[in-house]
C-alpha positions as CSV (number, residue, x, y, z in Angstrom):
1,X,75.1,-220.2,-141.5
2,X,74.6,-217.3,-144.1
3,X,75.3,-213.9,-143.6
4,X,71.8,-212.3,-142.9
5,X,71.4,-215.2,-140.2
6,X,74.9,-214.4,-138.9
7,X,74.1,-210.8,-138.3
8,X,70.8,-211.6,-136.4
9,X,73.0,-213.6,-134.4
10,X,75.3,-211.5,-133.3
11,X,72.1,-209.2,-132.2
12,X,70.8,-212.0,-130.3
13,X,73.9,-212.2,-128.5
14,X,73.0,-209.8,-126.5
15,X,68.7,-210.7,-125.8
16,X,68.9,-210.5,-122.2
17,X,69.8,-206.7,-122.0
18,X,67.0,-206.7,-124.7
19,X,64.8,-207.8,-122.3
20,X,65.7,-205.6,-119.8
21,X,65.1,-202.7,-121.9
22,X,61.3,-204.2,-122.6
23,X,61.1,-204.4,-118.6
24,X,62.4,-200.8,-118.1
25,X,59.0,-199.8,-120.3
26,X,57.0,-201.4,-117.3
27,X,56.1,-204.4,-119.3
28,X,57.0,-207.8,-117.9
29,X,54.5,-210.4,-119.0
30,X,55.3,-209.9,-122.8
31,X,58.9,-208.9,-122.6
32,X,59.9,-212.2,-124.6
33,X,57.4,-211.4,-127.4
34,X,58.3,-208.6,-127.8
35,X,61.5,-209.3,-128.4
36,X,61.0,-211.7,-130.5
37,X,58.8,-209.4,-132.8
38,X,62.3,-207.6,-132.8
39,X,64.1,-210.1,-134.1
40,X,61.7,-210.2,-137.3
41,X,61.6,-206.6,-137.8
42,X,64.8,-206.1,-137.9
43,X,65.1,-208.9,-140.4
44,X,62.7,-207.7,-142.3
45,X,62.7,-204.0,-142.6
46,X,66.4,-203.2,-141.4
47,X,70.0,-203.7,-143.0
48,X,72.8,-205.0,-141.1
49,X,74.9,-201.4,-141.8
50,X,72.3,-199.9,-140.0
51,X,72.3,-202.2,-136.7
52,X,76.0,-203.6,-136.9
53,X,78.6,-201.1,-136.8
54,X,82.1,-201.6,-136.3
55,X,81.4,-204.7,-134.9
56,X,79.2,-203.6,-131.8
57,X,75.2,-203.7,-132.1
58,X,73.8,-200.4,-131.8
59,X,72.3,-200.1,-128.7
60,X,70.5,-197.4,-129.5
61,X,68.6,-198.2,-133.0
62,X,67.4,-201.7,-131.2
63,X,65.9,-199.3,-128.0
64,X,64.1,-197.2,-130.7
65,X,62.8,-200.5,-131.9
66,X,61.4,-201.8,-129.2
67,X,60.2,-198.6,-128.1
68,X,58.2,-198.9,-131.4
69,X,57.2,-202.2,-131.2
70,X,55.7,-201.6,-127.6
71,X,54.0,-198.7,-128.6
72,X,52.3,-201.0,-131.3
73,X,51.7,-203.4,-128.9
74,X,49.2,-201.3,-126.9
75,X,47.8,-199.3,-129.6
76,X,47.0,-202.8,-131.2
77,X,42.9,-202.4,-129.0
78,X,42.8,-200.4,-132.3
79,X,42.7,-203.2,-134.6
80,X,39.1,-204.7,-135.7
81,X,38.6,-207.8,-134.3
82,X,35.5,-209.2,-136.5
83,X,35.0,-209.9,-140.2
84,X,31.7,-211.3,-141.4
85,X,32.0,-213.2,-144.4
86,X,28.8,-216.0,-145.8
87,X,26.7,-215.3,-142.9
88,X,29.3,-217.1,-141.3
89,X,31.4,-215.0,-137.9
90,X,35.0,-215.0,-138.7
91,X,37.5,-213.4,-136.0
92,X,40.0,-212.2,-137.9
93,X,42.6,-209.4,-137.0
94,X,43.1,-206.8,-139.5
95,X,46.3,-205.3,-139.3
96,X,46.3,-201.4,-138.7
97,X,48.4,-199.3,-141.7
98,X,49.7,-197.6,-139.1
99,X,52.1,-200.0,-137.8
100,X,53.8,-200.1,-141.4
101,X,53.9,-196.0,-141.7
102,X,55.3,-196.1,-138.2
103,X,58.0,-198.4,-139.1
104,X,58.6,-196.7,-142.2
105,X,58.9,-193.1,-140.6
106,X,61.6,-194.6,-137.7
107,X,63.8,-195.8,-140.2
108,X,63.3,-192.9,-142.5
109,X,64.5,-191.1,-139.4
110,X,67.3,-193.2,-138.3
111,X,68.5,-193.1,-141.9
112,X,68.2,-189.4,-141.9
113,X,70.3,-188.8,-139.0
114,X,73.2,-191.8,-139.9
115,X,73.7,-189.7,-143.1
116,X,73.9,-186.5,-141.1
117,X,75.9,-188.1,-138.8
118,X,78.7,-189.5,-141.4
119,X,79.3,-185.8,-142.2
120,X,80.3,-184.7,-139.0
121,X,84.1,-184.3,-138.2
122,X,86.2,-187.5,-137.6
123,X,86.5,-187.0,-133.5
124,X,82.6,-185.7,-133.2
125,X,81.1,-188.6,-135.4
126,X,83.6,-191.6,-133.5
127,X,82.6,-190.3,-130.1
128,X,79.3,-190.2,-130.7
129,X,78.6,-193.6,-132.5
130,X,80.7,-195.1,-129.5
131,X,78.3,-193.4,-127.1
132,X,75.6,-194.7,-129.2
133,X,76.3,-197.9,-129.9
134,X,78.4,-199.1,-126.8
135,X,75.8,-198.7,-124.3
136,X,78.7,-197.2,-122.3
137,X,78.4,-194.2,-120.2
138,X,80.3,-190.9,-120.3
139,X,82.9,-192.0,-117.7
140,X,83.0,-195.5,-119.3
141,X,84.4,-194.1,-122.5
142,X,86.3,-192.1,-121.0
143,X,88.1,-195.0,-118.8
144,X,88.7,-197.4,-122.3
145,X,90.0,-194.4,-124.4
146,X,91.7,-192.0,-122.1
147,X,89.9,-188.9,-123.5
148,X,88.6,-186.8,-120.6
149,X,85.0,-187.0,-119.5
150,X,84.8,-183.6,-119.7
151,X,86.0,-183.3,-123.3
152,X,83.0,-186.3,-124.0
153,X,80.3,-184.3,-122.3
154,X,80.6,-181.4,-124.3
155,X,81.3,-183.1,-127.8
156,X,77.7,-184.9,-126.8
157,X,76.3,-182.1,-125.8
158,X,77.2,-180.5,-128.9
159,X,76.1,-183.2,-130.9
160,X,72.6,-183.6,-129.3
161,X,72.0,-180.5,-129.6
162,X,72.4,-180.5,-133.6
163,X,71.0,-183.6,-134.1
164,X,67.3,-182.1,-131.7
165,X,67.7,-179.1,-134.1
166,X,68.3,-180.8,-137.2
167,X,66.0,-183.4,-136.6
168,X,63.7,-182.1,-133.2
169,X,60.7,-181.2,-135.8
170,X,60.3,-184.9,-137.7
171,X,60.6,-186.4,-134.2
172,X,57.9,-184.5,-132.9
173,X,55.5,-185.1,-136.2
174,X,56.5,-189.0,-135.6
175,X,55.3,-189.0,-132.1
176,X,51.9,-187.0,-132.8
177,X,51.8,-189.7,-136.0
178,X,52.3,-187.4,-138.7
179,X,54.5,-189.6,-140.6
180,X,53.6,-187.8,-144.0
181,X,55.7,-184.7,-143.0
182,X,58.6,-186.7,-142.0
């Protein structure tokens, strides 16, 4: 098995919690599909740094995926469904140049933030990534490392509150699909 298939696999591992996250978007019937689609965007538009880290998938950059992918899926009534070429009907689906700015703005996002991220303090960046990535909550963390949950809440607070600062204004042009000013 090569290395970019070994990677994909170790996201895979966890595709039942990936469907759960499809489900927790109220959508049921195309859960699977979706999640699939996933798999190849992932392959095609992300790097393994990105998604693996330490070891541990991160949770977080899959949800924003999906999230994506979903949002996609039911802004797809956009598409045209008819091309008429020789007289003859064709149904073809043309593929909206949205989808590829959307994916393009996300990981320009993601990618901004992971470099803001890697020039936080030791303690600050660690914490955070392991809240991230881990899927764990605040009292988790706290039980596997011994660090008080107090001391976590306000390190995350601090941190979410830099990165909505930082970042609050390109998130906000790529939900209103401004993905020029991002």
């Amino acid at each position: 098995m090569d290395k970019e298939v070994k990677w994909l696999a170790k996201v895979a591992e966890r595709h039942n919690e990936w469907i759960r996250i499809v489900n927790s978007f109220n959508e049921y019937d195309f859960a699977e599909d979706l999640v699939q689609e996933m798999y190849l965007t992932i392959y095609k538009y992300a790097d393994e740094e990105k998604i693996i880290k330490n070891s541990v998938v991160s949770r977080g950059y899959i949800f924003f995926t999906l999230r994506s992918l979903y949002f996609q899926y039911y802004n797809s009534k956009r598409k045209i469904s008819k091309v008429y070429l020789d007289n003859e009907k064709t149904t073809t689906e043309i593929q909206n140049i949205d989808e590829m700015d959307e994916q393009i703005a996300y990981n320009k996002i993601c990618t901004l933030m992971d470099e803001h991220i890697e020039n936080w303090r030791w303690y600050e960046k660690k914490l955070f990534l392991l809240y991230r990535d881990s899927g764990l909550s605040i009292r988790g963390i706290a039980a596997e490392t011994g660090i008080s949950w107090v001391s976590i809440y306000h390190t995350l607070k601090a941190a979410k509150t830099e990165l909505k600062e930082k970042f609050g204004e390109s998130y906000d042009d790529f939900k209103n699909d401004d993905y020029e000013l991002i």
